[in-house]
N, CA, C and O atoms as CSV, one atom per row, in Angstrom:
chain,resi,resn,atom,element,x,y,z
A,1,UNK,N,N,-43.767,81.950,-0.208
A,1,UNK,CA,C,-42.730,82.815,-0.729
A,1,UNK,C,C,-43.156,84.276,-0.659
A,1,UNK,O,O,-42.332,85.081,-1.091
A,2,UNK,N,N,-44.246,84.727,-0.209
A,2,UNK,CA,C,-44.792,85.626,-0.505
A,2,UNK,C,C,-44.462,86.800,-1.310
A,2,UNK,O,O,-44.249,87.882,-0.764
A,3,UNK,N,N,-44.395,86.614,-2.857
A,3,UNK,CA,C,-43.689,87.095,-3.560
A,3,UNK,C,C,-45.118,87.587,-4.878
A,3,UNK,O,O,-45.329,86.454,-5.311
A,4,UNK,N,N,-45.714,88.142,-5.358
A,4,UNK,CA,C,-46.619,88.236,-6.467
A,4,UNK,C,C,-46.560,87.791,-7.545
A,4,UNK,O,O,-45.559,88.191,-8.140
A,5,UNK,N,N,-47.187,87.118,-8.114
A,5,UNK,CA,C,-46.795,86.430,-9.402
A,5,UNK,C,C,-46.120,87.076,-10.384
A,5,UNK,O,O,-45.125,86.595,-10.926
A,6,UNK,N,N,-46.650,88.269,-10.688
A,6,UNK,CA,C,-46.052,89.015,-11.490
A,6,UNK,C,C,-44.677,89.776,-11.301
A,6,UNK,O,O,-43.890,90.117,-12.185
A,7,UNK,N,N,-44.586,89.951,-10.003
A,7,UNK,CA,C,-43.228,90.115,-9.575
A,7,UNK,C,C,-42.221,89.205,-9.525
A,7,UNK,O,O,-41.050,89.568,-9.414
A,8,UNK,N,N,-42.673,87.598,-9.623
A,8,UNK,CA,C,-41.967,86.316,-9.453
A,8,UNK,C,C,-41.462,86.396,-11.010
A,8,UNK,O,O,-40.273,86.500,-11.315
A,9,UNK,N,N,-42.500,86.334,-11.914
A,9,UNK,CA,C,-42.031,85.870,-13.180
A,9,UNK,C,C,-41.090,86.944,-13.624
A,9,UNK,O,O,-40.147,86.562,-14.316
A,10,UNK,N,N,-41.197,88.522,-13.284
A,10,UNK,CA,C,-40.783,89.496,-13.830
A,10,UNK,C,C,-39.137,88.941,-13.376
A,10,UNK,O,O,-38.358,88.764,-14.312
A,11,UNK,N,N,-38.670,88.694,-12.041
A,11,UNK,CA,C,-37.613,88.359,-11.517
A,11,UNK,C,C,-36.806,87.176,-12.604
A,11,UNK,O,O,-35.765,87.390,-13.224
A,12,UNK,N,N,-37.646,85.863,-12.616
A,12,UNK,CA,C,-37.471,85.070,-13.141
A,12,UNK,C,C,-36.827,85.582,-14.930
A,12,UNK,O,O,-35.810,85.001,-15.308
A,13,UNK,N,N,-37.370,86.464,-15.734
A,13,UNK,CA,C,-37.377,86.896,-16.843
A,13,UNK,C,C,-36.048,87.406,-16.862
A,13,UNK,O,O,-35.270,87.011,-17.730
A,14,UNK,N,N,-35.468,88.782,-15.447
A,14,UNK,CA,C,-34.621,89.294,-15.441
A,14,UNK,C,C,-33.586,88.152,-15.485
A,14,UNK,O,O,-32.896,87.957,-16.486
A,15,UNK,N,N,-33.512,87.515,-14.533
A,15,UNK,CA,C,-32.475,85.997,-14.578
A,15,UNK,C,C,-32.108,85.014,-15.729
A,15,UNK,O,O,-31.090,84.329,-15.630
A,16,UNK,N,N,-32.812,84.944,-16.676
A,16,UNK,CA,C,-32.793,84.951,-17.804
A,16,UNK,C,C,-32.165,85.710,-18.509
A,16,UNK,O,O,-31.038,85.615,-18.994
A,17,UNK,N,N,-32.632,86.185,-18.541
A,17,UNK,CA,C,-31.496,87.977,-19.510
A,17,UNK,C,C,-30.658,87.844,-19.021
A,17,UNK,O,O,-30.003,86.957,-19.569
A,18,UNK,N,N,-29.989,88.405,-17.837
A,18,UNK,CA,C,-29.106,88.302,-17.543
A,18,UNK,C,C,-27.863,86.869,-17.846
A,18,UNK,O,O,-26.733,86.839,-18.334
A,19,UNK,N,N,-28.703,85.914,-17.320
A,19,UNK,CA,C,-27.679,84.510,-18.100
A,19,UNK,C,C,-27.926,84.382,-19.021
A,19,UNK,O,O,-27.715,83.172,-19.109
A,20,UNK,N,N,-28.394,84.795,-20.333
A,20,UNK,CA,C,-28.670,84.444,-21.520
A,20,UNK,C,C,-28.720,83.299,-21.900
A,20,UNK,O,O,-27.930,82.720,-22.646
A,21,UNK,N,N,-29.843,82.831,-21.309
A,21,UNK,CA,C,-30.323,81.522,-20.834
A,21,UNK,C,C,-31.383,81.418,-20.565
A,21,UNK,O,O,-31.430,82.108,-19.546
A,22,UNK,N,N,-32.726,80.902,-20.783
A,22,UNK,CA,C,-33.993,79.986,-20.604
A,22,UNK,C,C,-33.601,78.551,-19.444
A,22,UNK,O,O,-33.268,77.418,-19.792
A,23,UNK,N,N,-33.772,79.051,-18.083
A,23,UNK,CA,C,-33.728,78.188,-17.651
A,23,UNK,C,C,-34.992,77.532,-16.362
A,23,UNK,O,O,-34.893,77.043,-15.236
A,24,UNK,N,N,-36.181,77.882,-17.341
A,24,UNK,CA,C,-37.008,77.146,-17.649
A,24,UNK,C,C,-37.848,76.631,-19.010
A,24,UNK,O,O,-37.766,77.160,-20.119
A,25,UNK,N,N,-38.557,75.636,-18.707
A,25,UNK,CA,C,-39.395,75.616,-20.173
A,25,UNK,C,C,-41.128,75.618,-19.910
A,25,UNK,O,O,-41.703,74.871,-19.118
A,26,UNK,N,N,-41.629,76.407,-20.578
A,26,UNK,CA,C,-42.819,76.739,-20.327
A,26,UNK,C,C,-43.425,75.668,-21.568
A,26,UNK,O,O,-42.951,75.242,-22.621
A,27,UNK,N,N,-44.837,75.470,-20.781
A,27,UNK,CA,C,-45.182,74.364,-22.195
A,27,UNK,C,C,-47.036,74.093,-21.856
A,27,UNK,O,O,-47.531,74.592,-20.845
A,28,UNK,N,N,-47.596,73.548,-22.500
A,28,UNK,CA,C,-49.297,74.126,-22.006
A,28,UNK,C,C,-49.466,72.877,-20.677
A,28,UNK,O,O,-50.428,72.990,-19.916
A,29,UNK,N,N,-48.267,71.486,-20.448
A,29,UNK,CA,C,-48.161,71.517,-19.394
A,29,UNK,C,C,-48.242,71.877,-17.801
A,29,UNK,O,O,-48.666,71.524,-16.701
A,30,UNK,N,N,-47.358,73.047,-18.682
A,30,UNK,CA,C,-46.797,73.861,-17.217
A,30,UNK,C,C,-44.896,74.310,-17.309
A,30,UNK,O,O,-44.232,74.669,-18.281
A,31,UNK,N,N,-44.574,74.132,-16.145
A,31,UNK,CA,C,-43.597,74.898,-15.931
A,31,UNK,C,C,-42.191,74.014,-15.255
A,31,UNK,O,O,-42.102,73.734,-14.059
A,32,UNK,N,N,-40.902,73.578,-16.547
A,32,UNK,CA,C,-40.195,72.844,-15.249
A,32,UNK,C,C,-38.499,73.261,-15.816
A,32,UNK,O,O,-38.324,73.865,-16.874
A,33,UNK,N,N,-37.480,72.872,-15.016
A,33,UNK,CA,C,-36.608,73.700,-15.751
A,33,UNK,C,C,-35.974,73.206,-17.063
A,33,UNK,O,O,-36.245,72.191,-17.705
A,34,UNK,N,N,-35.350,73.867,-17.231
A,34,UNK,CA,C,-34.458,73.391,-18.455
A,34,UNK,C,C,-33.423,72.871,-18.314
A,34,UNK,O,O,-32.825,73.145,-17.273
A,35,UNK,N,N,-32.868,72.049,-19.148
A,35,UNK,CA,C,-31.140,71.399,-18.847
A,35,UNK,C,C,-30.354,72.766,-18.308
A,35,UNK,O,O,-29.852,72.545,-17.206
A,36,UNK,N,N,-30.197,73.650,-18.623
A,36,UNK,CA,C,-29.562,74.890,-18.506
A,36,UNK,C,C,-30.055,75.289,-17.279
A,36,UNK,O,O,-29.193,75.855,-16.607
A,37,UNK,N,N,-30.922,75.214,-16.852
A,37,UNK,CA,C,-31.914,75.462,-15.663
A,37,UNK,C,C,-31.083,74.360,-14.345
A,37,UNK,O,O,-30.569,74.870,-13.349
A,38,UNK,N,N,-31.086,73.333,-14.507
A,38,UNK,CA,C,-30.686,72.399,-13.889
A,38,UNK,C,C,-29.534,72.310,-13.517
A,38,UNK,O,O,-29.198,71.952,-12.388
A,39,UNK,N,N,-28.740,72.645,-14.480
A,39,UNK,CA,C,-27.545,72.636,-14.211
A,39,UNK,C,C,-26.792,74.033,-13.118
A,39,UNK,O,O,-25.800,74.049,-12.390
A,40,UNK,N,N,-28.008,75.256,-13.529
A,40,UNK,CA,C,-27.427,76.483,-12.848
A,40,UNK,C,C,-28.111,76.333,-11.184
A,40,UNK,O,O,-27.630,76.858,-10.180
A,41,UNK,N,N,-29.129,75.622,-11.237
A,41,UNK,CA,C,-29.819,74.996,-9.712
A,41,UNK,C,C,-28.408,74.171,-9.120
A,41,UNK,O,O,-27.894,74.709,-8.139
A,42,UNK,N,N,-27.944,73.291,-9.480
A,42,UNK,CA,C,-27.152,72.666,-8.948
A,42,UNK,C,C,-25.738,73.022,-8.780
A,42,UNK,O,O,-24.929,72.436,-8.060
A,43,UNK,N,N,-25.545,73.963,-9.462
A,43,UNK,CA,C,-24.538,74.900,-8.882
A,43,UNK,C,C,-24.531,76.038,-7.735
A,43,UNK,O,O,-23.662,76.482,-6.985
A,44,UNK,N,N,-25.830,76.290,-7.936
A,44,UNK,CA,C,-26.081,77.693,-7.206
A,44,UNK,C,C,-26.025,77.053,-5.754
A,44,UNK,O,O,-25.457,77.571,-4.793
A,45,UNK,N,N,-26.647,75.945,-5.749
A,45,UNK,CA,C,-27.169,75.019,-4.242
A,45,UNK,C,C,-25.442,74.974,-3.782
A,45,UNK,O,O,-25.028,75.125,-2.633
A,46,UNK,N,N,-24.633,74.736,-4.962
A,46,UNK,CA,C,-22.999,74.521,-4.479
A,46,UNK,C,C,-22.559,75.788,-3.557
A,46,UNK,O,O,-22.084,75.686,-2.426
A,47,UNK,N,N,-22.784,76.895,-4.194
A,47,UNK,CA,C,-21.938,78.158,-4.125
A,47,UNK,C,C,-23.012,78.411,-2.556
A,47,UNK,O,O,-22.569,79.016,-1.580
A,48,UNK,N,N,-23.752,78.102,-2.581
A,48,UNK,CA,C,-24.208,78.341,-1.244
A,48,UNK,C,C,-24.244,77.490,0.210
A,48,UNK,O,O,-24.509,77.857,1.355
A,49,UNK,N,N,-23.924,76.408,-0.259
A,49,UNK,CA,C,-23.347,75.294,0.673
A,49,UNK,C,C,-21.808,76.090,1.104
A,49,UNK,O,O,-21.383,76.431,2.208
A,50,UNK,N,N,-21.422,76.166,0.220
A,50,UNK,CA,C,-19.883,76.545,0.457
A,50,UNK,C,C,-19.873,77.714,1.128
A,50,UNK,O,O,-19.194,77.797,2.152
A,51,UNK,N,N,-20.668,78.876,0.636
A,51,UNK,CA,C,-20.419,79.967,1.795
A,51,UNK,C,C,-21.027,79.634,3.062
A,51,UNK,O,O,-20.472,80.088,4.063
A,52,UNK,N,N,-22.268,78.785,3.238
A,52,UNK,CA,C,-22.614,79.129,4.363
A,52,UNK,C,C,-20.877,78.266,5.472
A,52,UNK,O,O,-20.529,78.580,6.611
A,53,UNK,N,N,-20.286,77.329,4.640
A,53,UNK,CA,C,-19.580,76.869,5.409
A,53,UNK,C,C,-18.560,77.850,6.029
A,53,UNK,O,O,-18.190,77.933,7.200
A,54,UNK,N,N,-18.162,78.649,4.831
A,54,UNK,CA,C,-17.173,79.876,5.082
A,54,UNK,C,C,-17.648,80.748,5.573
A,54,UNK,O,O,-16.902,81.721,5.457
A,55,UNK,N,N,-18.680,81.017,6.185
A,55,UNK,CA,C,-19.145,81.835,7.140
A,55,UNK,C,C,-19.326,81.045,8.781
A,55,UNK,O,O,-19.084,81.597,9.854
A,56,UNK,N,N,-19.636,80.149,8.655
A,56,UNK,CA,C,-19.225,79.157,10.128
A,56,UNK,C,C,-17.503,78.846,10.113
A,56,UNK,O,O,-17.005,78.711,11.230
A,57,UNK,N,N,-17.128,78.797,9.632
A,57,UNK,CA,C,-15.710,78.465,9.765
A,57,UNK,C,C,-14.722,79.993,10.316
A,57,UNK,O,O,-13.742,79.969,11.061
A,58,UNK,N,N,-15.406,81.312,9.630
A,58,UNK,CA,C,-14.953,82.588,9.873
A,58,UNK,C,C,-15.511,82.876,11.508
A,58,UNK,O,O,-14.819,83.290,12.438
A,59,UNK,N,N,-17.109,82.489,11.544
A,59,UNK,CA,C,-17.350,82.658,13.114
A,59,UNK,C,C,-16.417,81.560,14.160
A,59,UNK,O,O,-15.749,81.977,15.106
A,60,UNK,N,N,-16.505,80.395,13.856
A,60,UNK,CA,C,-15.401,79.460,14.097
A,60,UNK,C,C,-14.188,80.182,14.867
A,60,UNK,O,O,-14.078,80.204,16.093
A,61,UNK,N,N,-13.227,80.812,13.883
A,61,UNK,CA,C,-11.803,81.245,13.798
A,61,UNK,C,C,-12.046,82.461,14.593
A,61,UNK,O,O,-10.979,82.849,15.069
A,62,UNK,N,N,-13.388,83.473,15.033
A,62,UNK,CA,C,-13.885,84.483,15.338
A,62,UNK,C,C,-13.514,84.252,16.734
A,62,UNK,O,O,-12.763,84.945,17.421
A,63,UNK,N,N,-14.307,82.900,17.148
A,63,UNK,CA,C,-14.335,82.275,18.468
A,63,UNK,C,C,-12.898,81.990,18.716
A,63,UNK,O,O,-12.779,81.821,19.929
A,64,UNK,N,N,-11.929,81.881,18.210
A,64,UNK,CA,C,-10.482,81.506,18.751
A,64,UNK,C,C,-10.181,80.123,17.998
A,64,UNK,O,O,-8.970,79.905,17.951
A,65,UNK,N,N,-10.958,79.146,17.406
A,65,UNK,CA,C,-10.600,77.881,16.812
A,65,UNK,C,C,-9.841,78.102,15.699
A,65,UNK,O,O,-10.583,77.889,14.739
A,66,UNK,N,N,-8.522,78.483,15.239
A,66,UNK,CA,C,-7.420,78.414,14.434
A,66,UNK,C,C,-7.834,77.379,13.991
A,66,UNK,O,O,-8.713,77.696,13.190
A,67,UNK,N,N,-7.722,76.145,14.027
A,67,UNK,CA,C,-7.833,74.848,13.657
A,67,UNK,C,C,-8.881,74.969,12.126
A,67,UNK,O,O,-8.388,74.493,11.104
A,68,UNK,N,N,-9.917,75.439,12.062
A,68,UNK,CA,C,-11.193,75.842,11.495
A,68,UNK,C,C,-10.306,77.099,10.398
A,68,UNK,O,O,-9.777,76.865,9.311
A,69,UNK,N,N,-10.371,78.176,10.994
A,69,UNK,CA,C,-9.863,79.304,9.834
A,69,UNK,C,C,-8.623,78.392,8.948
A,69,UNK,O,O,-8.600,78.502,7.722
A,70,UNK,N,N,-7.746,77.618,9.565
A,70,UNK,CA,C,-6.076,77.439,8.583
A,70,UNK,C,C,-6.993,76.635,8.033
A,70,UNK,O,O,-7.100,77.087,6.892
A,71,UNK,N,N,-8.001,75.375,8.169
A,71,UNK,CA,C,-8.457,74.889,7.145
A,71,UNK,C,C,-9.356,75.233,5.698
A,71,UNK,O,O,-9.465,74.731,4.580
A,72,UNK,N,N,-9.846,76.248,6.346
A,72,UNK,CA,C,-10.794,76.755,5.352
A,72,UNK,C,C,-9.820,77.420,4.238
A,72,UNK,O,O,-10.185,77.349,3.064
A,73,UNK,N,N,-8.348,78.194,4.617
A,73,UNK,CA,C,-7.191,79.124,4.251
A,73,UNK,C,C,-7.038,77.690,3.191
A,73,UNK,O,O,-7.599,77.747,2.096
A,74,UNK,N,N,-6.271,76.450,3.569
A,74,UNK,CA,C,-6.091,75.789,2.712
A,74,UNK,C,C,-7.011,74.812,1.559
A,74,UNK,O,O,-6.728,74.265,0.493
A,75,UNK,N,N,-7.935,74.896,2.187
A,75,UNK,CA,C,-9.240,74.213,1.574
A,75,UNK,C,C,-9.410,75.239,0.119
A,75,UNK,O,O,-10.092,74.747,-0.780
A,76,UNK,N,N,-8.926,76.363,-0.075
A,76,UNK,CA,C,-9.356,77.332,-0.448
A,76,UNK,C,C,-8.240,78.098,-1.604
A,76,UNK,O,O,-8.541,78.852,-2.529
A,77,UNK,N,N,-6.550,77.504,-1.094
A,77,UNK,CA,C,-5.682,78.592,-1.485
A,77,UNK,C,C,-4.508,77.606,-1.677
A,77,UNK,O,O,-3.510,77.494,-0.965
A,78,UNK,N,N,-4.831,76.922,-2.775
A,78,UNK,CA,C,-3.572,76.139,-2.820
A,78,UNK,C,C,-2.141,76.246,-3.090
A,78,UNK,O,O,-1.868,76.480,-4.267
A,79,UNK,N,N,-1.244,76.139,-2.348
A,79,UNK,CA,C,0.198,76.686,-2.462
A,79,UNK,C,C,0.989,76.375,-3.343
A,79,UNK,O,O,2.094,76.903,-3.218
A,80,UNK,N,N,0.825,75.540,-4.426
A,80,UNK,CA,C,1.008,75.076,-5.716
A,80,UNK,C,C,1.230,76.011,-7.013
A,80,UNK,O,O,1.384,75.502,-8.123
């Protein structure tokens, strides 16, 4: 990751604050997440699955495949 420890945790701390949330738990263990932790991992993994799709689907529609952009349009924008 090549990231410094102290710069990792400092990051980690900010992310915290910011969600006003502990989403890890520190313990003389060690280090693993928290329910709150877990739950924002498994979302985040969502929100990024999904764009990377909406970014292949935009190069997709880029390339001329309509087929790809109207799906992503409705996948996305329900007329309801």
């Amino acid at each position: 990751m090549h990231v410094a420890q102290s710069a990792l945790s400092r990051q980690i701390q900010d992310l915290e604050e910011e969600l006003k949330v502990k989403i890890f738990k520190r313990d003389k263990r060690g280090v693993s997440l928290s329910a709150a932790g877990e739950v924002f991992l498994d979302k985040v993994r969502r929100l990024v699955s999904e764009s990377q799709q909406a970014i292949e689907a935009a190069r997709s529609a880029a390339r001329g495949n309509w087929a790809s952009w109207r799906s992503l349009i409705s996948a996305r924008c329900p007329t309801d």
